[in-house]
C-alpha positions in Angstrom: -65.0 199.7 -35.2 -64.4 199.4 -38.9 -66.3 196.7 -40.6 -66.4 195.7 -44.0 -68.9 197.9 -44.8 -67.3 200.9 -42.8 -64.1 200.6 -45.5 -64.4 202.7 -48.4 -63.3 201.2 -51.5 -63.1 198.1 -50.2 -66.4 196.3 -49.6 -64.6 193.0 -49.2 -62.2 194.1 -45.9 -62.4 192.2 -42.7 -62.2 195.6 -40.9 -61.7 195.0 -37.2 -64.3 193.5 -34.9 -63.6 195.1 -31.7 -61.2 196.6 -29.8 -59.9 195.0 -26.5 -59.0 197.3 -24.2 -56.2 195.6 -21.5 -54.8 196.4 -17.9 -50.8 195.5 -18.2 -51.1 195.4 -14.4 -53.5 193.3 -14.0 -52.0 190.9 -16.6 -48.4 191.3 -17.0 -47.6 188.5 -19.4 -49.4 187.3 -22.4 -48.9 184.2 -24.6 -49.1 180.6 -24.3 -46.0 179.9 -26.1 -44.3 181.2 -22.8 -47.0 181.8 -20.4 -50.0 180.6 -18.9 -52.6 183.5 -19.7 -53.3 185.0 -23.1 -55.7 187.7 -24.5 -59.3 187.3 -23.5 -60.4 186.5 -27.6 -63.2 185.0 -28.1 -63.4 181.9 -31.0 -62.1 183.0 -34.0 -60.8 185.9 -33.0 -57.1 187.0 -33.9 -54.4 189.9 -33.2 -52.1 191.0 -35.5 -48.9 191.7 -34.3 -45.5 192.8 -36.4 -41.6 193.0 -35.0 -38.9 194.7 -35.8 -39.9 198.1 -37.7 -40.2 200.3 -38.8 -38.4 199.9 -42.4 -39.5 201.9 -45.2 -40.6 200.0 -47.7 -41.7 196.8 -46.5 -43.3 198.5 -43.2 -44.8 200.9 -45.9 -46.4 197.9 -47.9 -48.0 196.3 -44.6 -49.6 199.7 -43.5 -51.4 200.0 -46.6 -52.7 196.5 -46.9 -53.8 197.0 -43.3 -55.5 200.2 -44.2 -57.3 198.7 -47.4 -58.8 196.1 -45.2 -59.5 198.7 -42.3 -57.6 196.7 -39.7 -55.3 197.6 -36.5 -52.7 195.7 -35.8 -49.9 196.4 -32.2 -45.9 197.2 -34.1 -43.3 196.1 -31.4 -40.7 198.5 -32.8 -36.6 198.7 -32.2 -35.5 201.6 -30.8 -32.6 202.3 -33.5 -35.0 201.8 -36.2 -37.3 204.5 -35.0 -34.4 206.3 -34.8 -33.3 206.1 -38.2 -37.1 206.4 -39.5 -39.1 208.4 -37.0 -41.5 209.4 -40.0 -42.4 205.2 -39.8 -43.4 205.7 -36.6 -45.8 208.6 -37.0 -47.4 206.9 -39.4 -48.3 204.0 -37.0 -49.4 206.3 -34.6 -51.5 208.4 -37.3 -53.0 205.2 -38.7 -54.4 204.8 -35.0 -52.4 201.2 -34.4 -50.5 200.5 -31.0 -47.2 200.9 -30.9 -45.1 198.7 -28.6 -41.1 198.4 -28.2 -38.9 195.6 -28.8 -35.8 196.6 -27.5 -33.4 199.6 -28.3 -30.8 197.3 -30.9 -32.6 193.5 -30.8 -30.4 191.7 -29.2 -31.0 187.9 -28.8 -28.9 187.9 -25.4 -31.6 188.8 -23.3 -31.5 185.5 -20.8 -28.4 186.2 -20.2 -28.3 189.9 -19.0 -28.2 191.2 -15.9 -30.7 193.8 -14.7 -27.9 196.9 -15.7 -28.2 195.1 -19.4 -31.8 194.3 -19.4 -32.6 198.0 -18.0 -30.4 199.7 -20.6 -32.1 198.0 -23.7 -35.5 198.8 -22.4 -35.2 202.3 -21.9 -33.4 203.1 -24.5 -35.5 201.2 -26.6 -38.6 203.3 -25.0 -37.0 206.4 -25.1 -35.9 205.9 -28.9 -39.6 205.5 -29.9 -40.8 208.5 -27.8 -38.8 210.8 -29.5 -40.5 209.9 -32.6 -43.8 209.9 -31.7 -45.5 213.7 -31.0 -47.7 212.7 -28.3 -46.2 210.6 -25.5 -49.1 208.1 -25.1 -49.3 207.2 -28.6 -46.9 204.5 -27.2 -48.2 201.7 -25.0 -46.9 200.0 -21.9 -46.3 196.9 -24.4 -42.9 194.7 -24.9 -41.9 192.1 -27.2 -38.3 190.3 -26.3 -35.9 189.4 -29.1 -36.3 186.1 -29.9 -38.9 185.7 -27.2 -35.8 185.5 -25.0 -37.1 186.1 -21.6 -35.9 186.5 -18.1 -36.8 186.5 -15.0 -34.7 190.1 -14.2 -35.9 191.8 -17.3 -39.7 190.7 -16.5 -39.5 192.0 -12.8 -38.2 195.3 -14.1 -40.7 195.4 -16.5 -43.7 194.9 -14.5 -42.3 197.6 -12.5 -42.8 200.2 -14.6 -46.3 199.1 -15.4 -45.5 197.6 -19.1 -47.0 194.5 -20.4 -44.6 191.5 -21.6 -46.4 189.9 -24.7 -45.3 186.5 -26.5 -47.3 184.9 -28.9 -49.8 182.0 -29.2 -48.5 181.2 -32.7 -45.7 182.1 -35.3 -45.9 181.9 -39.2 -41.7 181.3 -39.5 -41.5 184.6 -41.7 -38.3 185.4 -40.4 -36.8 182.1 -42.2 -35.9 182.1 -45.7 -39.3 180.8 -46.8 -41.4 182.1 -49.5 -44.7 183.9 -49.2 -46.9 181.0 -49.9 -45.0 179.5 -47.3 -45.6 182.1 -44.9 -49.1 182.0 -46.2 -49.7 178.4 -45.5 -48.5 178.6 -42.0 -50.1 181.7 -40.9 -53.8 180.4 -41.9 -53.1 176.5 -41.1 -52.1 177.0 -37.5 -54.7 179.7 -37.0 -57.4 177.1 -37.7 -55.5 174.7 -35.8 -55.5 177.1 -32.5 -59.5 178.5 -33.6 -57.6 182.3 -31.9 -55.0 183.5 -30.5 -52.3 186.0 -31.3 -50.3 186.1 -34.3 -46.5 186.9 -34.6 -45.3 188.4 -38.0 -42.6 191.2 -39.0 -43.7 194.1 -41.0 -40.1 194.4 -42.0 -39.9 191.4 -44.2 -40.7 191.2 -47.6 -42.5 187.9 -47.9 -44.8 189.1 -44.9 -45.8 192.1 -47.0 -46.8 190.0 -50.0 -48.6 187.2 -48.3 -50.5 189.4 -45.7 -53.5 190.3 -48.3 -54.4 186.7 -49.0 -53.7 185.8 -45.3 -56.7 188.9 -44.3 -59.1 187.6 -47.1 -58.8 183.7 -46.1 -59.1 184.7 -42.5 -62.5 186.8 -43.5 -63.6 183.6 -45.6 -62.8 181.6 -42.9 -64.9 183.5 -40.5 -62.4 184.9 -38.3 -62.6 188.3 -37.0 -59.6 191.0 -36.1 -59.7 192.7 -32.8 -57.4 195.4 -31.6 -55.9 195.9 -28.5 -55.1 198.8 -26.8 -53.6 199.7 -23.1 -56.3 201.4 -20.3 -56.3 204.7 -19.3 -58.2 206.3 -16.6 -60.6 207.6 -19.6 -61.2 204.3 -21.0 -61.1 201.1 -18.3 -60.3 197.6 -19.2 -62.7 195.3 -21.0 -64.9 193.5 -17.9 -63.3 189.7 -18.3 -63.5 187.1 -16.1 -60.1 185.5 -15.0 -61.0 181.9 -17.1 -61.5 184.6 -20.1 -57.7 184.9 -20.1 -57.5 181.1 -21.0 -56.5 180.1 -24.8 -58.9 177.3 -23.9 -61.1 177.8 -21.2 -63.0 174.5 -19.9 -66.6 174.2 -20.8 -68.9 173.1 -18.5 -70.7 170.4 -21.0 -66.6 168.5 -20.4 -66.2 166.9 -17.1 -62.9 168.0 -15.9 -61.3 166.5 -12.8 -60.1 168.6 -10.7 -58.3 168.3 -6.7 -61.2 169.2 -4.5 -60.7 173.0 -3.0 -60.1 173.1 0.7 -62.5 174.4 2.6 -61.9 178.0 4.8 -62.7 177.3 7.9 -63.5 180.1 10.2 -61.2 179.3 13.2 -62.1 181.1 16.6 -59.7 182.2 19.2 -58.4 179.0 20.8 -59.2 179.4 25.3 -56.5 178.6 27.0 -56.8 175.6 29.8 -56.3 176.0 33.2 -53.4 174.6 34.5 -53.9 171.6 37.2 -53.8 172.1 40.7 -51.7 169.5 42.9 -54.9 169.1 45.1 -56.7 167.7 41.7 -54.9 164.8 41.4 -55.9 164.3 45.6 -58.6 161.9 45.4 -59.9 159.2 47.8 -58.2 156.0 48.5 -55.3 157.2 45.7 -57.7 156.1 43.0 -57.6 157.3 39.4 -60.4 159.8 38.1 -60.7 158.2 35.1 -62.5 154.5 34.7 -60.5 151.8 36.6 -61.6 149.1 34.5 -58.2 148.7 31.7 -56.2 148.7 35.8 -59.0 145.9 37.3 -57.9 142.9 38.6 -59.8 139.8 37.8 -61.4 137.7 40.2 -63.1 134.8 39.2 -66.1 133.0 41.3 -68.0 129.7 39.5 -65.8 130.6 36.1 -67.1 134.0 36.1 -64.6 136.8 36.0 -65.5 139.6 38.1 -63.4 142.8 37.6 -62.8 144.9 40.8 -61.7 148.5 41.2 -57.8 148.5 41.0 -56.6 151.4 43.4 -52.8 152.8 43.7 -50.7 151.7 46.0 -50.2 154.1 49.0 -47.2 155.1 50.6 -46.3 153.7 53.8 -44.8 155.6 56.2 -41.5 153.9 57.2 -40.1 155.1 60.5 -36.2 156.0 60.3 -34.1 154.3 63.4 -30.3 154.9 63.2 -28.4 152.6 62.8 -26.4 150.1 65.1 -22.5 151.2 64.4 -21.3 147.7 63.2 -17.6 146.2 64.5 -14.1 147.2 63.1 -13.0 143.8 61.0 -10.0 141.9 62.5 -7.2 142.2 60.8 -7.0 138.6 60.1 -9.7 139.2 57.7 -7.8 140.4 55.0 -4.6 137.7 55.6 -4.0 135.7 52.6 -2.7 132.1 53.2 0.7 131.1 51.9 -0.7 129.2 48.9 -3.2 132.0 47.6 -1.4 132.5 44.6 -1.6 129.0 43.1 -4.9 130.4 42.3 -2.8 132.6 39.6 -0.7 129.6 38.3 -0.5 128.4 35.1 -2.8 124.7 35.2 -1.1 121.8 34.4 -0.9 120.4 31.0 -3.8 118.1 29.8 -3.6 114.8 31.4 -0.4 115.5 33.7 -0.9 115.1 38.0 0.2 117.8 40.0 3.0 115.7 41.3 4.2 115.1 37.7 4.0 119.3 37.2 5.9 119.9 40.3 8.8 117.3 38.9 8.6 119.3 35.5 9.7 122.6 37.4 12.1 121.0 39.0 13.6 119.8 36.2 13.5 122.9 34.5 15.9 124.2 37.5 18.2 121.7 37.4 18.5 122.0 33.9 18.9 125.6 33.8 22.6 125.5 34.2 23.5 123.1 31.0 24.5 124.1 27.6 21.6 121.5 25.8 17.6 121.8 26.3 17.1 118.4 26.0 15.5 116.3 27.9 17.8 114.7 29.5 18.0 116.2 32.9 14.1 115.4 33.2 14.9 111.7 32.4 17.9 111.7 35.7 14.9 113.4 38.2 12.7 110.9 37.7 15.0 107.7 38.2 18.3 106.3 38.2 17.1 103.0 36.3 16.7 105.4 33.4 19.9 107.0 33.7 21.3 103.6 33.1 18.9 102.6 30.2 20.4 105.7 28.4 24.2 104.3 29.4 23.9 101.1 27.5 25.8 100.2 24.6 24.5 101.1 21.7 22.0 104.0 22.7 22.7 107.2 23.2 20.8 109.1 26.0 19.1 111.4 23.0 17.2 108.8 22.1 16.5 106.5 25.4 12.7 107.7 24.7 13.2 107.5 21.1 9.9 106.6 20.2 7.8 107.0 22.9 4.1 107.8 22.1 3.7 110.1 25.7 5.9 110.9 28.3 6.7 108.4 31.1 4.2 108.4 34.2 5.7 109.5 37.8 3.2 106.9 39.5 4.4 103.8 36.7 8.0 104.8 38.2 8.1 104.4 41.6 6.0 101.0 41.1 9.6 99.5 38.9 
């Protein structure tokens, strides 16, 4: 690769470290501002990336700062600009960076689309950039959303076609209205902050052109290193990583990290089948069980001492069948109700009246049942005549002969007067 010492002119470049050769397959998505894995970098290492080109003169500006300082850098480029500036393209190509796609017209809808929509923007957006290229694998299986609006429809069909999905581990807000020291500030600050990772700018905006010199000579300062990253091919395999490599942060073993304890794999053999019991298993002497008796013992005690004995099932006794003697047809008198049964049905007397006093109250009733008035009156003449004339005397009227009276008049307290 091209070190500081490899740049002519420039004896002060941070050149480019190493180049990191990648398997999209193998690692379809990259960033941790989205995704759990990011490039394999070591400390201090960083990726350049740029959106949104090619345009003329600010994409012009970054290509030669990036070749005074003999770095490569990966362009996610929009299908309609290499359209409109296929010559941009070239140049990436020729200045031996990757070229990526970012879409065929950036739209900032792509959570939304279906998989017609998402499939549309990506080929064209593929198929734009070839056609400004001269050799078809100067483009690599690399894509950048809009926005970094992903979805789960436009990922599957990307990974389908073999084509890497990269985010970003940090941004430096150049797309805001900020000024270059601004964009300055923010690239280097949250570089230090993250020790490596990659880097999101776009090559088509002015600040980024001005502040990317300082940011390259602050970064060498700093002691950070560029590395390049480019797709395999059956000529040139991927880097040899290991899978914790793909970490932004991979756990050291000097930290204690707790951790749920891996499960065991357990070779399991073929489970035998068991036999299935025969009835003459279970046939055993005296009925008794084949397992211990003692929990079925019976306890016997002699001089305080319990002795358990041998508890055995009971057998079955044999009982003889004799038929049985044909019993007598039931006389007919049997099922003869006396005259009186249905006094059992009767409504019982009132609380504290005799029977004879109830029978006098239905009779009563009957006699009375002819008479315009309810009264009482007719009960008063069954009982006796000496009460008839107690309601006949001057000055009391027969409604109110028991005017008064805390309970009715006793049948027995009669026939005594």
């Amino acid at each position: 690769m091209a070190q500081a010492a490899d740049c002519p002119g420039h004896p002060d470049a941070i050149g480019t470290s190493r180049t990191l050769v990648v398997d999209p397959s193998a690692h379809p998505r990259l960033g941790t501002m989205q995704y759990r894995e990011t490039l394999p970098l070591r400390d201090h290492e960083v990726v350049l990336t740029f959106d949104d080109g090619p345009l003329p003169k600010n994409s012009n500006q970054v290509l030669q700062t990036l070749a005074d300082n003999c770095v490569k850098a990966t362009f996610f480029t929009i299908g309609e600009q290499a359209r409109a500036n296929p010559e941009g393209v070239r140049k990436l190509a020729a200045a031996g960076h990757s070229i990526g796609t970012h879409s065929q017209t950036h739209p900032l809808t792509f959570h939304k689309m279906n998989l017609q929509q998402a499939q549309k923007q990506i080929d064209d957006g593929i198929d734009s950039t070839l056609a400004a290229v001269d050799d078809p694998s100067d483009l690599a299986p690399f894509f950048r959303f809009p926005g970094l609006l992903r979805s789960d429809v436009a990922e599957g069909y990307l990974a389908s076609k073999g084509i890497q999905v990269w985010s970003t581990d940090l941004l430096a807000d150049d797309w805001h209205h900020i000024s270059s020291a601004g964009v300055y500030d923010l690239a280097v600050k949250r570089l230090e902050a993250k020790g490596k990772g990659i880097l999101l700018l776009h090559d088509i905006q002015a600040r980024t052109a001005a502040a990317l010199p300082k940011i390259l000579q602050t970064l060498k300062a700093r002691g950070f290193h560029i590395v390049h990253v480019v797709p395999a091919t059956p000529e040139q395999p991927a880097t040899p990583t290991e899978p914790v490599d793909w970490q932004l942060y991979p756990p050291s073993e000097a930290v204690p990290i707790a951790r749920w304890p891996k499960v065991p794999s357990f070779t399991i053999a073929e489970p035998e089948g068991f036999v299935a019991p025969a009835l003459s298993d279970f046939d055993t002497p005296d009925g008794k069980l084949l397992l211990s008796a003692e929990p079925f013992a019976h306890v016997k005690r002699q001089g305080g001492v319990r002795l358990p004995t041998e508890a055995s099932w009971p057998r079955a006794v044999d009982l003889p069948i004799e038929l049985a003697a044909v019993l007598p047809v039931p006389d007919q008198t049997l099922f003869e109700l006396p005259k009186d049964a249905d006094a059992a049905f009767r409504s019982p007397p009132p609380h504290g009246a005799s029977v004879a006093e109830s029978e006098m109250e239905g009779y009563d009733k009957k006699a009375s049942a002819g008479k315009k008035r309810g009264s009482r009156v007719a009960h008063g003449a069954g009982r006796s005549g000496r009460l008839a004339h107690a309601a006949q005397k001057p000055g009391k009227h027969p409604a109110h002969a028991n005017h008064g009276a805390k309970r009715p008049v006793r049948v027995a307290s009669l026939k005594k007067r």
